[in-house]
MARMAR-722022 format. One record per residue (C-alpha): residue in one letter; x, y, z. Coordinates in steps of 0.1 Angstrom, whole numbers. Each point is the difference from the previous one (the first is absolute). Layout:
// residues N
NODE  resn   east  north     up
NODE     A      X      Y      Z
...
***
This chain:
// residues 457
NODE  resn   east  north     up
NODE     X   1290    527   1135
NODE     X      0     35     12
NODE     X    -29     23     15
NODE     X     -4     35    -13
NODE     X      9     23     26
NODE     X    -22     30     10
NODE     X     19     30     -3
NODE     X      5     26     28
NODE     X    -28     24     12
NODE     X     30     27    -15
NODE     X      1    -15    -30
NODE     X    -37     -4     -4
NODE     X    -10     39      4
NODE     X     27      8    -22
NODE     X    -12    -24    -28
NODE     X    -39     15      4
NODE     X     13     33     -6
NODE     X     16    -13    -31
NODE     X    -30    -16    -10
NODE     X      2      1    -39
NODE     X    -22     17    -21
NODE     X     -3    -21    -24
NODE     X    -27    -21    -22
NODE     X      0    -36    -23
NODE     X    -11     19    -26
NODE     X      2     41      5
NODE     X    -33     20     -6
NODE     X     16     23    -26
NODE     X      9    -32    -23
NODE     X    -37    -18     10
NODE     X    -17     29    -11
NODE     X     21      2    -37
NODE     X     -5    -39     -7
NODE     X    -25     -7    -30
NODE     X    -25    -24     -8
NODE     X     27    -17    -18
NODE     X     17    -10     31
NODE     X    -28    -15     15
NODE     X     -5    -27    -26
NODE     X    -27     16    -21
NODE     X     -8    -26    -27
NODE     X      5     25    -28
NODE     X     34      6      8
NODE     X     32    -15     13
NODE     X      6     -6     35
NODE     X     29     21     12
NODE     X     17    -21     27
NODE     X     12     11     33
NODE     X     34     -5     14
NODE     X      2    -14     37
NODE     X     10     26     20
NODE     X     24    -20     27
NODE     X      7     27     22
NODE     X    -21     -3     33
NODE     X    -28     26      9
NODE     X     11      7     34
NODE     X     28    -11     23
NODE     X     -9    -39     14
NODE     X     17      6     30
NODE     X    -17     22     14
NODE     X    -32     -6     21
NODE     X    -37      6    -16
NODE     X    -22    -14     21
NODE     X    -27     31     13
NODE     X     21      4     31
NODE     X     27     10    -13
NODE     X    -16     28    -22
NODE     X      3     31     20
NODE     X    -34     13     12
NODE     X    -27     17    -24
NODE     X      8     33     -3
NODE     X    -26     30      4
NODE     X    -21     16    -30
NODE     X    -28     -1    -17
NODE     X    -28    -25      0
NODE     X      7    -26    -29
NODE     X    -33     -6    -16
NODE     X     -3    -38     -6
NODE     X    -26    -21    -19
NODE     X     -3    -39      2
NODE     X    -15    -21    -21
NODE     X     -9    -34     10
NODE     X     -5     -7     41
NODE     X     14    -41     -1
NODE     X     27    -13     17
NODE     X     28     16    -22
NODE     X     -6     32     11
NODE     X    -15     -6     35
NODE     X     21    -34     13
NODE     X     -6    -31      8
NODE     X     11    -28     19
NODE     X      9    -18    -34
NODE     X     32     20     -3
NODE     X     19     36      1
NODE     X    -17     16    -23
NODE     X    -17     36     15
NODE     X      0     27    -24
NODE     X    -20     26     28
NODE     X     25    -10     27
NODE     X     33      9    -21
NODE     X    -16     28    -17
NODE     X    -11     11     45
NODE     X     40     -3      8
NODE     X     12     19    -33
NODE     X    -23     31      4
NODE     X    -10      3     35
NODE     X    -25     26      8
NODE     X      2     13    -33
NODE     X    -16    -33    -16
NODE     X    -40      9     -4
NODE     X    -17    -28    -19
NODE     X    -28     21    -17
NODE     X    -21    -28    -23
NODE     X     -1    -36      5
NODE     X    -16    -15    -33
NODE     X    -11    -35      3
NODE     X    -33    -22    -14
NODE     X     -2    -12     36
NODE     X     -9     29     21
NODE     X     -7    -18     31
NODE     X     35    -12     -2
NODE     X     13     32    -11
NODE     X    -17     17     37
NODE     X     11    -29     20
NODE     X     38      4     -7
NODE     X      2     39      4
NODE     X    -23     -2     28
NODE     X     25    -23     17
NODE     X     32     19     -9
NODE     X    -22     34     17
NODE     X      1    -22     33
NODE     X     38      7      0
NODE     X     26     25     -1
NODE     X      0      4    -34
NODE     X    -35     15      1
NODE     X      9     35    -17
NODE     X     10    -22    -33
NODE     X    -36    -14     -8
NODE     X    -28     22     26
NODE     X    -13     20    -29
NODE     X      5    -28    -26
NODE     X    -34     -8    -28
NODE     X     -5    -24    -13
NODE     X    -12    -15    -33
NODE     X     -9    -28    -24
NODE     X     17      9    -31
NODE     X     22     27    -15
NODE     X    -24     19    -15
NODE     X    -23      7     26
NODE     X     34     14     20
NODE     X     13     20    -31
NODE     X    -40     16      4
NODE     X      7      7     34
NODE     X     33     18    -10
NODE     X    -15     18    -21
NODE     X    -27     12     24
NODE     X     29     13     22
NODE     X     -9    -25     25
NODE     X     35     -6      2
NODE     X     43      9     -1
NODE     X     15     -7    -32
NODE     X     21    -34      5
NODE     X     35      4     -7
NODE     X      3    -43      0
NODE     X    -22    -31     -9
NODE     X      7    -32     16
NODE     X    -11    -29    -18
NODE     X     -8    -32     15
NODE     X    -32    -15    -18
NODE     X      3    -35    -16
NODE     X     18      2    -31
NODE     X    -34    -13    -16
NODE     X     -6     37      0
NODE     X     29     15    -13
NODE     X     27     -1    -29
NODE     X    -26     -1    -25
NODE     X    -18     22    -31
NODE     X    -35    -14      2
NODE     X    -28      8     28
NODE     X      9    -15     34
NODE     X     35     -3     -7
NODE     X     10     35     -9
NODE     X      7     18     38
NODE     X     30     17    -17
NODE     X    -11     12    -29
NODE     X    -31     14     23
NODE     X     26     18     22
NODE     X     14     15    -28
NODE     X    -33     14     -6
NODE     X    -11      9     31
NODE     X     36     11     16
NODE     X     27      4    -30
NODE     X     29     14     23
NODE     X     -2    -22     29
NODE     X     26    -25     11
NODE     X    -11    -34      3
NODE     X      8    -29     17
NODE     X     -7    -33    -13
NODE     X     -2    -38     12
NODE     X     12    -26    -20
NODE     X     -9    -26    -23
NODE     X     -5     33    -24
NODE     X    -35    -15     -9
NODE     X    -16    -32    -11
NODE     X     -5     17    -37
NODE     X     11    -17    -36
NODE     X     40     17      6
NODE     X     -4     24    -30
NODE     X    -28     15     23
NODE     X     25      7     27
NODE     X     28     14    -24
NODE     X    -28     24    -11
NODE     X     -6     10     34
NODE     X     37      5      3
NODE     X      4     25    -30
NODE     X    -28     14     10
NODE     X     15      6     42
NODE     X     34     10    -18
NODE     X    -15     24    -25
NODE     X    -21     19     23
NODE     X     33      5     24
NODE     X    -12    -17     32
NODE     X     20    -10     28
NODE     X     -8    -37      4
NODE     X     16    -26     21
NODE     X    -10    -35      1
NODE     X      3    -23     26
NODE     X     28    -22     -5
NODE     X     11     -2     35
NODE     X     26    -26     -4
NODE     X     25     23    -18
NODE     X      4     20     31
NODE     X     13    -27     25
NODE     X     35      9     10
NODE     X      7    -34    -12
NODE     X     -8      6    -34
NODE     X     17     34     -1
NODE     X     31    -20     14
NODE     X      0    -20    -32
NODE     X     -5     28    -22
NODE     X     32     18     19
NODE     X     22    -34     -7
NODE     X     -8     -1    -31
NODE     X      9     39     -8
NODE     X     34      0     22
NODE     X     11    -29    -19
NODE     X    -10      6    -34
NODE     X    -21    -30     -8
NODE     X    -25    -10    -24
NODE     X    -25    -20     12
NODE     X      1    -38    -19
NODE     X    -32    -17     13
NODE     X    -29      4     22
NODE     X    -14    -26     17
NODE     X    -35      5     22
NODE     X    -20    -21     22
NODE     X    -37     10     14
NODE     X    -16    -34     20
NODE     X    -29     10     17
NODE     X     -9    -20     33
NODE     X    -36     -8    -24
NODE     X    -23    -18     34
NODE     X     -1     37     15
NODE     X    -14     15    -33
NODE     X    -38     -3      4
NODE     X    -11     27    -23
NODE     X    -21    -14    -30
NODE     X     12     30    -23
NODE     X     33    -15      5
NODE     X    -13    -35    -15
NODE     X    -12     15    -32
NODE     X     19     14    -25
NODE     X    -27     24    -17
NODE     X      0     16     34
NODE     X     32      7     16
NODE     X     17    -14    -34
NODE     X     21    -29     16
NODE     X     27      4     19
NODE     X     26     13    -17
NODE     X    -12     31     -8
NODE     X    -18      1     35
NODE     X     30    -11     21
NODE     X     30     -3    -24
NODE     X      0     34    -14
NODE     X     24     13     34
NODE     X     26    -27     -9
NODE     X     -4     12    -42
NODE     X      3     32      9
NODE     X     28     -4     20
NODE     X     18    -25    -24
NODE     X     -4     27    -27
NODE     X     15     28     24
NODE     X     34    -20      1
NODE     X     -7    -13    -42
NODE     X    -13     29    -14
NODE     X    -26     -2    -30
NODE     X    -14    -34     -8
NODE     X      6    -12    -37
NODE     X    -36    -12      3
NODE     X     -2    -22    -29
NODE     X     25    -22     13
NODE     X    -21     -7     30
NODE     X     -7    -37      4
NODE     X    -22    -21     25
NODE     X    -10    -30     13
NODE     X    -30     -6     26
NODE     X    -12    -32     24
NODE     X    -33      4     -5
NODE     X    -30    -12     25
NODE     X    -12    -29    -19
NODE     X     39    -14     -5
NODE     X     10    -23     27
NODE     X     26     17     17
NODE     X    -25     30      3
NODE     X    -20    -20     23
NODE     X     -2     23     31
NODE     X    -14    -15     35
NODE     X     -8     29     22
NODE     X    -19     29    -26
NODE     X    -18     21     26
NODE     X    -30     10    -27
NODE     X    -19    -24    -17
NODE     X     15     -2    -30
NODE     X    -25    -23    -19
NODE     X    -21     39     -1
NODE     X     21     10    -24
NODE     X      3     -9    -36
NODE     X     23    -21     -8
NODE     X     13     21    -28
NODE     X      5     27     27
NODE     X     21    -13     23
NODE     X     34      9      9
NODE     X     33    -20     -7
NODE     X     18    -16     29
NODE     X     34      6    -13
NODE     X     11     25    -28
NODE     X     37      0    -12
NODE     X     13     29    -26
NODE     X     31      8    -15
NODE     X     10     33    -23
NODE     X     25     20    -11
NODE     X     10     35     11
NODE     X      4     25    -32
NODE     X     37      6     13
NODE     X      6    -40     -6
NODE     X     -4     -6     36
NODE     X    -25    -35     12
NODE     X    -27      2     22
NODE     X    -19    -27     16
NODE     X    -34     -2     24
NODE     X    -16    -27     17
NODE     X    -34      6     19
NODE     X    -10    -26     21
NODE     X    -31    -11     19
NODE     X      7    -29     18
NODE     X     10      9     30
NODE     X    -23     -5     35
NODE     X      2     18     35
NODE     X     -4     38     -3
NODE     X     44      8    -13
NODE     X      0      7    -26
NODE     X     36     -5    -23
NODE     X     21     23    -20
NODE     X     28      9    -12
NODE     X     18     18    -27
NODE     X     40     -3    -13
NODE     X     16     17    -23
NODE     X     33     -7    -16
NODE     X     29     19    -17
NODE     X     38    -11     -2
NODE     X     10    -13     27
NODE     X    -27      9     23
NODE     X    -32    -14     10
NODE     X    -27     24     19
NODE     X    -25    -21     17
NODE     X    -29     17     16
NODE     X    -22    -23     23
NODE     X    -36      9     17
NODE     X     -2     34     -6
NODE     X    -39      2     11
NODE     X     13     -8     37
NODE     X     34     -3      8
NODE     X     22     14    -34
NODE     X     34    -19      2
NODE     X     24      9    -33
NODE     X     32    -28      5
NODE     X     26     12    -26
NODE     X     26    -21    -16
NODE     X     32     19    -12
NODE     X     27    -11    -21
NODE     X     31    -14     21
NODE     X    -24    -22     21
NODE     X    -28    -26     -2
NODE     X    -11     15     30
NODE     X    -34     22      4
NODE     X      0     29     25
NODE     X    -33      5     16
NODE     X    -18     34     -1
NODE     X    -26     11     17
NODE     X    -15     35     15
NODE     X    -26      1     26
NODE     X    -11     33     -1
NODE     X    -17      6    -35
NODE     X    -39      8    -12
NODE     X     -2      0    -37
NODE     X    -34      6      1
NODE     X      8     32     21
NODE     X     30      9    -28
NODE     X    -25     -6    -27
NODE     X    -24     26     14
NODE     X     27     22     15
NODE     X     17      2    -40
NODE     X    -36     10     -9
NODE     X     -6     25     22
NODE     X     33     17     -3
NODE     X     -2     -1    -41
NODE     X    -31     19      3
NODE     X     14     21     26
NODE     X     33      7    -11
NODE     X     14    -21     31
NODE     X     31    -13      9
NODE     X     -2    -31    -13
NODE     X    -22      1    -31
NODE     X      6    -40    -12
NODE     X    -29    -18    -23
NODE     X     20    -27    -11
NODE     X    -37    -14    -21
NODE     X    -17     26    -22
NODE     X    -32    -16    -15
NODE     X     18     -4    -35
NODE     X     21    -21     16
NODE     X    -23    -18     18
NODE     X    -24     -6    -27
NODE     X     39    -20    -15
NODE     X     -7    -24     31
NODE     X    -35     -8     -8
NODE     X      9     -5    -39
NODE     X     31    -27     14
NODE     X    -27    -18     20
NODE     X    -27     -1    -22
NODE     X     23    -13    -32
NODE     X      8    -28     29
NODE     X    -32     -8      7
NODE     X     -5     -1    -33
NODE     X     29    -20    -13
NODE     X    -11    -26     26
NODE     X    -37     -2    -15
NODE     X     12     -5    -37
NODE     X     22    -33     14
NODE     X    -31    -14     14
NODE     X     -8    -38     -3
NODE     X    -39     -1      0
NODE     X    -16    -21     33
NODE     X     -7    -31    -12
NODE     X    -40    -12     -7
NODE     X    -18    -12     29
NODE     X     -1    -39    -12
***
């Protein structure tokens, strides 16, 4: 098996300043799609072709060092919403949203408004980031409870315009047309011309909800990007650029999401009216990413099957919450297994598992075509993609080092709305909301197979 090589400093500069302006879906052709196209159920579906050529070049480095430095300018007026661990950190993972958005803009980034329920936790984190060097970003941040009291304070001149909207609140909060759900719709009200970026699941709303939301973004013309980070590895973009250069229709997808189940001590996790199990919670990155190499979902051929709790090989030894709180109607599978069909003819398969102990979680994702398999192994930590090619049984080993998709999420964003040099959102919320409505007709699939828990004798 061969290593990928790390090409020359030479080579490097003169693939950044060949960088590719280029988008999955272009803004010009977002902007002319019609409710049609995003499923509206009084009218056909209009299905999307895959679009196999990669976004940018995989061989060239993406992690934040290897971005030249910010440039100078004007200030670029940001407002968050939510102060949690997605956009603040944690030791639970890489996620940072304020640190990759600190490396994109520099001393340009001023984070005006930070809207959150908690507003002790809301001072703590910006009080912390003041106490280092990226003080100028968040000194004369407010801060507030909800959206409207901020869109008052607008209004009362109290402060810049922003030109984006970060979103990382639970998805309890968003994706959805009824009070409490609707943060889009709101923005739309309150700041119709604004970019905004979005976290994923797309919501926790009935899916026609979230397709409304998503004629709604597309009609009103914003710029929104939604956080599918996966799709910018340099692993996946590999695939994507084997696939292209050798013509080839994708036959099959097969995905794998175990999660390492002792470390998950959440309670929301547990209960499927909260967090809605864990397919939609955790699956929807594998989904999405199945559906990025598949293209639309035929969803009535979806089919699944689920080990539930009760069942005997859902007997789990190490739950970290006491799950005897939670009604037993509530609680989440231990295995779910689904199988569809692409609309192009093409198979796709998922399998989320939680059975696993420790804190490693496993995952994996292959993809096949004639003559080729494209396997893509833990692409949270350590993305691997081992390639099989006709002529061998072989499977050259690929990896890159020096890669952030977190940072190439944000840094598309930022340059869309700016008019960048790289201006790549490879998930538009119409799109997204396509990834919720595969792992909801899972979930549900799975639920209609169920064999009712035995009486208590």
């Amino acid at each position: 098996m061969a290593d990928a090589t790390a090409p020359t400093p030479a080579a490097t500069e003169a693939t950044k300043a060949t960088r590719r302006r280029r988008s999955s879906t272009p803004w010009t052709e977002v902007l002319a799609m019609t409710s049609m196209q995003l499923g509206d159920s009084s009218a056909a579906s209009v299905e999307h072709a895959v679009d196999d050529e990669p976004a940018f070049d995989p061989e060239t480095p993406r992690d934040m060092s290897s971005y030249p430095p910010p440039a100078p300018g004007a200030d670029f007026n940001i407002v968050m919403i939510g102060a949690g661990n997605i956009m603040f950190g944690s030791a639970e993972g890489p996620w940072n949203h304020s640190f990759r958005l600190e490396h994109k803009l520099g001393p340009r980034l001023k984070v005006t408004a930070l809207i959150d329920p908690n507003l002790d936790r809301a001072r703590q984190v910006v009080e912390d980031k003041c106490k280092s060097f990226v003080r100028s970003a968040y000194e004369n941040c407010k801060f507030y409870k909800t959206l409207e009291d901020y869109n008052t304070a607008l209004e009362a001149d109290k402060h810049p315009a922003p030109q984006a909207i970060i979103v990382g609140c639970p998805p309890a909060y968003r994706g959805g047309t009824t009070k409490g759900s609707d943060l889009e719709l709101t923005l739309i009200k309150y700041f119709p011309r604004v970019p905004y970026f979005i976290e994923k699941p797309v919501g926790t709303c009935p899916v026609e909800s979230a397709k409304t939301v998503a004629r709604s973004l597309l009609t009103n013309g914003n710029i929104v990007s939604v956080g599918y980070m996966l799709r910018y590895l340099r692993c996946v973009q590999r695939m994507k650029q084997i696939l292209h250069e050798n013509n080839l229709t994708v036959m099959a997808t097969n995905a794998r999401y175990s999660c390492a189940y002792e470390a998950i001590a959440k309670p929301a996790w547990w209960t499927k009216s909260i967090d809605m199990g864990p397919v939609i919670e955790q699956g929807t990155h594998f989904c999405d990413l199945s559906r990025y190499f598949g293209g639309d979902v035929d969803m009535d051929s979806v089919s699944a099957h689920a080990v539930e709790w009760y069942e005997a090989p859902g007997k789990l030894s190490k739950i970290p919450v006491d799950e005897s709180k939670i009604a037993e109607d509530d609680r989440i599978p231990r295995i779910t297994s689904a199988v569809w069909k692409y609309t192009n003819g093409a198979v796709g398969t998922f399998q989320h598992s939680v059975s696993l102990q420790g804190d490693q979680y496993f995952c994996e994702l292959e993809v096949w075509a004639d003559g080729y398999l494209l396997r893509l192994t833990d692409p949270y930590q350590n993305p691997t993609l081992y390639v099989r090619r006709p002529g061998s049984s072989d499977e050259e080993r690929i990896q890159y080092t020096e890669d952030d998709p977190f940072f190439s999420e944000i840094s598309g964003f930022i340059d869309t709305v700016e008019n960048g040099p790289e201006p790549n959102i490879l998930s538009t919320f119409e799109d997204a909301a396509k990834s919720y409505e595969l792992t909801w007709a899972i979930r549900l699939a799975s639920e209609a197979k169920i064999v009712r828990k035995p009486a208590e004798v």
